[in-house]
N, C-alpha and C positions, 0 to 999 in steps of 0.2 A: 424506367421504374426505379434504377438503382440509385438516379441521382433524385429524383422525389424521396425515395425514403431519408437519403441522406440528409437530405434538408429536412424534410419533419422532423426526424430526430434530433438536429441542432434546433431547432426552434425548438422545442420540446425540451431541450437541455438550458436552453439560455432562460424559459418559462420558468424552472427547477429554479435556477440561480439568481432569478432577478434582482432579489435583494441586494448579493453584492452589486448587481450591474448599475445600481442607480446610485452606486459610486465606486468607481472600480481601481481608483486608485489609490482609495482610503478605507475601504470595506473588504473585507475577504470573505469568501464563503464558506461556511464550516463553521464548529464550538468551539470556540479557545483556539489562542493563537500560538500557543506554546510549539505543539507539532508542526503546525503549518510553517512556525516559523523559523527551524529547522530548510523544507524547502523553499520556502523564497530564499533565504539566506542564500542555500546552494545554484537557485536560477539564476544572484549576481554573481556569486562567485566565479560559476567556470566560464562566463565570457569579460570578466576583469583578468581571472589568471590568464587567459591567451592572449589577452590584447596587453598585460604587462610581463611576458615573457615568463610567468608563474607555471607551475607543474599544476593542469586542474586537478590531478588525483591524488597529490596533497594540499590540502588549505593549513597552511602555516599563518594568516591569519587570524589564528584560534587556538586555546590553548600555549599560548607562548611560554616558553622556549620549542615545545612540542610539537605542537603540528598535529593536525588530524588526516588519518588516512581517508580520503574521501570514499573510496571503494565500500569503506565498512560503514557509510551512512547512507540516506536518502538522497545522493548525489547527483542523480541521473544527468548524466553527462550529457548526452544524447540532447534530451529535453533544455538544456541548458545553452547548449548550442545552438539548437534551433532558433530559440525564443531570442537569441543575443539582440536583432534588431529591435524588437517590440521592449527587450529589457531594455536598453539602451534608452529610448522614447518617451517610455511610457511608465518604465518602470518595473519592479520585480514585483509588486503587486498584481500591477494588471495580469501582466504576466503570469502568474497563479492562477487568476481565476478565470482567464483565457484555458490555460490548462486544464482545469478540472472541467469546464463546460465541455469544451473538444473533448476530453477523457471517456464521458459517460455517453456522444455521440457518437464519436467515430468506434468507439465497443459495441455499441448498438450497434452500428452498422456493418461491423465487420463480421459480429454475430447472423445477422442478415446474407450475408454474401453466403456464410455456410449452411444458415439451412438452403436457399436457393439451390445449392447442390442436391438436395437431397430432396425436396419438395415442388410441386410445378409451377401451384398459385402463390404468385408476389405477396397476397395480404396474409397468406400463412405465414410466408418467412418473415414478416415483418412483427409478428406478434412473438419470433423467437428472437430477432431482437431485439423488440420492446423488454422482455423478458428478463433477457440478462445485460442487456446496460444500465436501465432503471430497476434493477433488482435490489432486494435489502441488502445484497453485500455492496452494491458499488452506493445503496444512498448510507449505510453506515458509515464506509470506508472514506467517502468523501466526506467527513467532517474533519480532515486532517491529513489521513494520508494518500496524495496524490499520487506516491510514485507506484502502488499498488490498482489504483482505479486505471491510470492507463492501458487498461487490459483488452483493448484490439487486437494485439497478436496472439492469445490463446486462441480463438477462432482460427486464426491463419493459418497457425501449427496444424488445428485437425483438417482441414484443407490438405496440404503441404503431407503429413502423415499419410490420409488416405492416399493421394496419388501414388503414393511411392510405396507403401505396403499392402493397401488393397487393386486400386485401379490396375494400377503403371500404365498409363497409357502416353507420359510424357517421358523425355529419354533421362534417366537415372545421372549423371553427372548434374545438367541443367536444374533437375530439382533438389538434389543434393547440395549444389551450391546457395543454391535460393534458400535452404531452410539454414544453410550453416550463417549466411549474412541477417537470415531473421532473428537465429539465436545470438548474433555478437550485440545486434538490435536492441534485444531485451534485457542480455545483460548489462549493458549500461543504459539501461530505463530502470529495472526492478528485476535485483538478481535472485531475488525469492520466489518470484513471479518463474524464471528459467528455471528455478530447482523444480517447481512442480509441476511445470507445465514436462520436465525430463519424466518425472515420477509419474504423472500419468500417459506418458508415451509407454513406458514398462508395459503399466499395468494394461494399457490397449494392446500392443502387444501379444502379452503374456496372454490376454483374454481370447482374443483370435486364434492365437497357435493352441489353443485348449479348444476352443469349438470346432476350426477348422481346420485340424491337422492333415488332411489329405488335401490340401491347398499349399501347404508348407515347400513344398518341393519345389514347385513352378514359380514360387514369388521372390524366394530365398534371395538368388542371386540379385537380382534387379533389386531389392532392399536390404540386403549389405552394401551392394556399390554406391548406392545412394547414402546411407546414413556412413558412411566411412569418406566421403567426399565431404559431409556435412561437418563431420567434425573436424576432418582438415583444413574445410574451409573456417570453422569458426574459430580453430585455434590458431591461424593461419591472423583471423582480425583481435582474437581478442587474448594474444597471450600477453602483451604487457601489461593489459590492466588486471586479468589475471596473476598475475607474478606480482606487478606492487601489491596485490590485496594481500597476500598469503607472506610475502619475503619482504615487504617494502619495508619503510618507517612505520612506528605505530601502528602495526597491524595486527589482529587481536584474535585471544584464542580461546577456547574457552565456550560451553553455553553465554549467550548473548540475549536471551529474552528469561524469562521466568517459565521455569516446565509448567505444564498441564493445568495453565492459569487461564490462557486465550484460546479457548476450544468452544465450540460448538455444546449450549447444554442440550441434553432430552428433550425437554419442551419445548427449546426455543424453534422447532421445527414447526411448531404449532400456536405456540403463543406470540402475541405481534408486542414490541416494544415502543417506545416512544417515537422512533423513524417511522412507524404507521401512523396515514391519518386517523383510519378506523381502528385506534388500539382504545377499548375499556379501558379503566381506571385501574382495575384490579390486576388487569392483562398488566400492563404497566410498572404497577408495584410490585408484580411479582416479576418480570424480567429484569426490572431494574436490581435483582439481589444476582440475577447472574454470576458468574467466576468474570472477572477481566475485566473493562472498560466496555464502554457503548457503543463505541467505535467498532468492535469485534465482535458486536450481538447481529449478528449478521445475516443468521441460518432458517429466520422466517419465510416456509413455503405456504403455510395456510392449506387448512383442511381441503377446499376443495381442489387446489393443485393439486395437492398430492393424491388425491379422487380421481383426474383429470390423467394424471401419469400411469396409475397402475392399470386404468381402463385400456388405455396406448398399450402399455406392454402388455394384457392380456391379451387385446383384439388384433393385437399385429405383431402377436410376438415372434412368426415366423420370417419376419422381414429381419435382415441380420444387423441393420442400423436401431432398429428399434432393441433388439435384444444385446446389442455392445451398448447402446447407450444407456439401457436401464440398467445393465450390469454396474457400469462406473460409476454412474449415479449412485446406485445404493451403496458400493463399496466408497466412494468418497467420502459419500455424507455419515457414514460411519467414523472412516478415519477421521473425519472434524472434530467429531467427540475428542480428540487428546489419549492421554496415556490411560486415564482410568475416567470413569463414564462419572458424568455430574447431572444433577435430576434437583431444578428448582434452585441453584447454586449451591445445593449441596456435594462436596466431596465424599464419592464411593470408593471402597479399594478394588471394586471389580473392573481388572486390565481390558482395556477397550481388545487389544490380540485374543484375548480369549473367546470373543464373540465368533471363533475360525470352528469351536466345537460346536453350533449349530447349523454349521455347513450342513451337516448329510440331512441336517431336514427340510433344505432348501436346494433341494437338488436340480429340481424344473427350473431355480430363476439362478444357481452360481454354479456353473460348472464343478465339481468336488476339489480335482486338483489344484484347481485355480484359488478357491477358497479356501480350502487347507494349508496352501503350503504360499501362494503368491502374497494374497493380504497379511497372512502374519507376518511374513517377511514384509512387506511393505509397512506396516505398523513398528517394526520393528528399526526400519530406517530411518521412520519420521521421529523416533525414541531418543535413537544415538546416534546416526548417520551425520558424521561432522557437514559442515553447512545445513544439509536438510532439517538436521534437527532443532535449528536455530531459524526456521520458517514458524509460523505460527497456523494451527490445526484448524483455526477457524477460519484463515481464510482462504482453505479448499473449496469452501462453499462456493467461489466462484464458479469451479466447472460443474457445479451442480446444477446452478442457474444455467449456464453453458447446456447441458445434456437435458436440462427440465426442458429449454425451448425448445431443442431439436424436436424430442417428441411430444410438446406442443404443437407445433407445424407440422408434422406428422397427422397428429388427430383430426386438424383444422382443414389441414388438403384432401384428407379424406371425404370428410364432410363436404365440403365445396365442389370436391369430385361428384359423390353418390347424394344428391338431396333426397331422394326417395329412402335411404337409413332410417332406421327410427328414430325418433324424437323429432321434430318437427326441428325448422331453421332457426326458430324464434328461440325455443327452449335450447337449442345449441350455443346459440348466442348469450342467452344468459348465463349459462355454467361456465362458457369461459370468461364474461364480461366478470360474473362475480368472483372467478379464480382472481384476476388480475390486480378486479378493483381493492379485495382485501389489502394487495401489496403495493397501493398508491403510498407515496409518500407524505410525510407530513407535509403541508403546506402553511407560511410560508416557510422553504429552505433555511436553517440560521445563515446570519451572514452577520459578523461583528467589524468594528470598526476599529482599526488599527492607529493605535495613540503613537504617534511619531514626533516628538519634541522639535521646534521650525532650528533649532540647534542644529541636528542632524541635518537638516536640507538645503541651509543658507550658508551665510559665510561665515558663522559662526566656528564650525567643526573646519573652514576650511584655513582657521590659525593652528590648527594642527598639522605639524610636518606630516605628509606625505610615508605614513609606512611605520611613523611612531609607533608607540605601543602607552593604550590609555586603557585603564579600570573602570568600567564601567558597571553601574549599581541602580536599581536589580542584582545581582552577581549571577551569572549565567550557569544553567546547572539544569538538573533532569528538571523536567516540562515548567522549568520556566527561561524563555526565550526571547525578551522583549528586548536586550542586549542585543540579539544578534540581528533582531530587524532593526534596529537603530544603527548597527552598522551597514547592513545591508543599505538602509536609506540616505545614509553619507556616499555611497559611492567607493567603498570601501578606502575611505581615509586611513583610516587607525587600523592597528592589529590590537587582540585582546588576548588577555592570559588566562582568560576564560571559556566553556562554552558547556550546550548544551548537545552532545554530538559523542558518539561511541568510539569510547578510545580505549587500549591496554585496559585490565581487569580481568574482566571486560567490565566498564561502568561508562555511564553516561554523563559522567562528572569530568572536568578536570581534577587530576593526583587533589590530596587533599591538603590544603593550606591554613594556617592560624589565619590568615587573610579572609580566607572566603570562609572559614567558618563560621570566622567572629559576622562577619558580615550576614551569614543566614540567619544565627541568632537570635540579629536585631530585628531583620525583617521580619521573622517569621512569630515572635515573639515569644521567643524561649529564651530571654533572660537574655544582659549585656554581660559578658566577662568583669573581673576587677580591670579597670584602669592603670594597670601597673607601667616603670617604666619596662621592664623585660618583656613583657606585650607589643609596645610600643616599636623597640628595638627588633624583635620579631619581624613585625610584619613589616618594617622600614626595610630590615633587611630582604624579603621576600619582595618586595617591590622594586630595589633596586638590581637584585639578580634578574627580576625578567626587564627591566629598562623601562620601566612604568614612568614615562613623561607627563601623565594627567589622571586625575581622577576624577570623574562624570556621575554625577548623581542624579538622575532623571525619576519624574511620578513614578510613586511604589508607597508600599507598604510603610509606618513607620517611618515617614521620609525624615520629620525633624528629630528622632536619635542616631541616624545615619550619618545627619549632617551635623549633628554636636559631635559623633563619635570621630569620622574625618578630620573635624577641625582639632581636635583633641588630637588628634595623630598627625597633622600637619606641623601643628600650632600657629596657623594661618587661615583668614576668613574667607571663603571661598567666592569666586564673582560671577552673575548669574549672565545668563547670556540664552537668550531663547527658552524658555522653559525650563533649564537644566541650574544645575549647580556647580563649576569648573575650579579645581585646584589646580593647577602646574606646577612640576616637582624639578627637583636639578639632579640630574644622575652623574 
């Protein structure tokens, strides 16, 4: 049964993504390539830097003279690795959406494995996880960011977790070691994915030794020795790329996202957004005023799930899986809200921590101390907690999905255990067919098509010395990225003094340039600069300190005052070559 589910859910995944697959080497799947194009970038990068004796956890080609510390982007090493042969072949596209289809299967699946533990009948566990692979967060997340959707090992953890604090029935070093190579795993997949999958170990945790403190005693030992072998083992794999993140080059300090922008609103627990096929119009317009981008409107459970959970926790609240898991759940899907609660895309100044003073009238479903004193401290980490707090609030929602299935399969075993329950099988079926169906996906999945100039692919880019350094326009910068899959799709020929990738600021720009300003500009259509010669001399000279041997002007925006503005800064007519527009300079 384990390997049937496996495979329905890739089928099931590859169904999602078809779009791109009906062209997988020129289509990607997701809206906008800007993000996306961030990781393919990084799927060539780290199997060209080992195979040309390069450091993967700096890409020095980008940003030149600089360098980008890979650790502080969407780098996943890991992933990068793996995929080298199929990169190699096939390319860092396929490659991508190879990734995201595995991404949103094998999380179903491994979602599956866990409730299995905790459930008898297969088709329960399988509706937990249908639940959270194909969930609003992993079908938002997937319009961009992949290295967050590869989220199979949150599952693993609460596996992994239980044996060693609740079970123990396997010997504490064995599992200790097994979770410490899980987490070096994750952190080079998605090391925001590690911050919270730690932060909800706490809060598990904290939550048990509050319910059941006369268990405390007997489990202690066996769950220190374990989690202390965990972390020697993981710093044991992952202290160097640890150490370059924090001491390396380029390495960056500082908030790194926008505070209390990417959170979870009030509604969006109930209102469906444009990732629902079944979202009204209204539904719609009004999600779309959200706080944050689309991609992090994530947190849709639909009325009758959440119908469907609180019935679980009433009628089995004495089962201690049902009542840890409704615990996290409601305390998660809180902390998603952010630092202060937002209702409609409106900004409230009421502090999401404060919601710890309604603890004492929820005493039957949150423990008091646990509520009082564990969640506001945990709000309070996700506030200012250096790295954690540079995780984004909304996309907790995963272990929501995550705990919504569990006791989903809970309910569903129930019933398939006791037919004789009330409601008939028919009427069961519907309530959870219509739980689910609300959270269908739009169909079909977006999938765009990726414009790669035949420059880039032929032997055009390959009159380029090997390792040069060429300007490339677009100019590469926050979410615009088509620079760095045009070098990605060279083979990585060229280095650029450019990019779109988080560095010192902390900004996602390269330092800023008369160069690339004047260049945004033009594009963007905010006015040319005067033509002077001290302009001129400017950015001659900015070009020749980073060794700029070519300058590349491919489809965009405004392409022909780009390319008056270039030739006016050459004072030479540029020559076309596959798509593109090529000057060559003399350093």
């Amino acid at each position: 049964m384990d390997v049937f589910a496996l495979v329905g859910f890739l089928g099931l995944s590859v169904a999602l993504f078809a779009g791109a697959w009906r062209a997988p080497t020129s289509v990607v799947a997701g809206r906008g390539t800007d993000d996306i194009g961030i990781i393919v970038w990084f799927l060539r990068w780290v199997p060209f830097a080992i195979g040309h004796g390069h450091n993967p956890l700096f890409a020095d080609y980008l940003n030149v003279p600089y360098g980008v510390n890979s650790m502080w982007n969407a780098s996943m090493p890991i992933a990068g690795l793996a995929m080298w042969p199929v990169t190699s072949s096939l390319g860092p596209i396929f490659s991508y959406n190879l990734l995201v289809t595995l991404a949103v299967a094998l999380s179903a699946w491994c979602a599956f494995l866990a409730a299995r533990r905790y459930v008898d009948r297969a088709p329960a566990a399988a509706l937990a996880g249908l639940l959270y692979g194909f969930s609003p967060y992993m079908i938002a997340q997937s319009q961009g960011h992949l290295h967050v959707t590869l989220a199979f090992i949150p599952p693993l953890m609460l596996l992994i977790f239980d044996e060693i604090v609740v079970r123990q029935r396997r010997p504490a070093r064995r599992m200790g070691l097994l979770l410490g190579m899980l987490a070096a795993v994750q952190l080079l997949l998605a090391e925001e994915l590690l911050a919270t999958e730690i932060l909800c170990a706490i809060l598990g945790i904290a939550l048990l030794t509050t319910l059941y403190p006369q268990r405390l005693p007997a489990h202690r030992r066996h769950a220190l020795t374990a989690l202390g072998i965990a972390a020697g083992a993981f710093l044991a794999l992952a202290a160097v790329p640890i150490a370059f993140q924090f001491f390396g080059p380029q390495h960056v300090t500082g908030a790194v996202q926008i505070r209390n922008a990417y959170v979870s609103d009030l509604l969006g627990f109930v209102v469906p957004t444009a990732h629902q096929q079944f979202a009204p119009a209204a539904a719609v317009q009004l999600s779309e005023g959200f706080s944050g981008y689309s991609s992090e409107w994530d947190a849709y459970l639909g009325v009758p799930l959440i119908g469907l959970v609180i019935y679980t926790s009433v009628a089995f609240w004495a089962r201690p899986l049902v009542r840890v898991a409704s615990t996290l759940m409601l305390v998660l899907a809180v902390l998603s809200l952010g630092t202060t609660l937002h209702i409609a895309g409106q900004w409230t100044p009421l502090p999401i921590g404060a919601l710890a003073l309604i603890v004492p009238l929820l005493g039957r479903v949150i423990p008091l101390r646990f509520g009082l004193y564990v969640f506001p401290a945990t709000w309070v980490m996700l506030v200012a907690a250096p790295v954690l707090s540079s995780a984004l609030p909304a996309r907790l929602m995963l272990y929501v999905f995550l705990f919504a299935g569990l006791l989903l399969a809970v309910l569903v075993d129930a019933w398939l255990k006791a037919p004789t329950l009330p409601l008939s099988g028919g009427l069961r079926a519907v309530l959870v067919g219509v739980a689910l169906l609300l959270l269908l996906p739009r169909i079909p999945f977006p999938a765009e098509p990726v414009a790669i100039p035949s420059f880039f692919t032929g032997g055009g880019v390959r009159q380029l010395p090997q390792g040069s350094v060429a300007l490339v326009v677009p100019y590469a910068r926050l979410a615009h990225g088509s620079a760095m899959l045009w070098q990605a799709a060279s083979d990585m020929r060229f280095r650029m003094p450019e990019s779109y990738a988080l560095v010192p600021g902390p900004s996602f720009n390269s330092p800023a340039t008369a160069t690339g300003h004047v260049l945004r500009l033009i594009e963007e259509d905010l006015g040319t600069p005067a033509l002077t010669e001290d302009l001129r001399r400017q950015v001659l000279d900015e070009l020749t300190a980073r060794k700029v041997q070519a300058i590349i002007v491919g489809p965009m925006r405004n392409q022909q005052r780009i390319l008056a503005f270039v030739t006016w800064l050459t004072g030479t007519a540029p020559q076309q070559d596959g798509g593109v527009f090529i000057w060559r300079l003399t350093t």
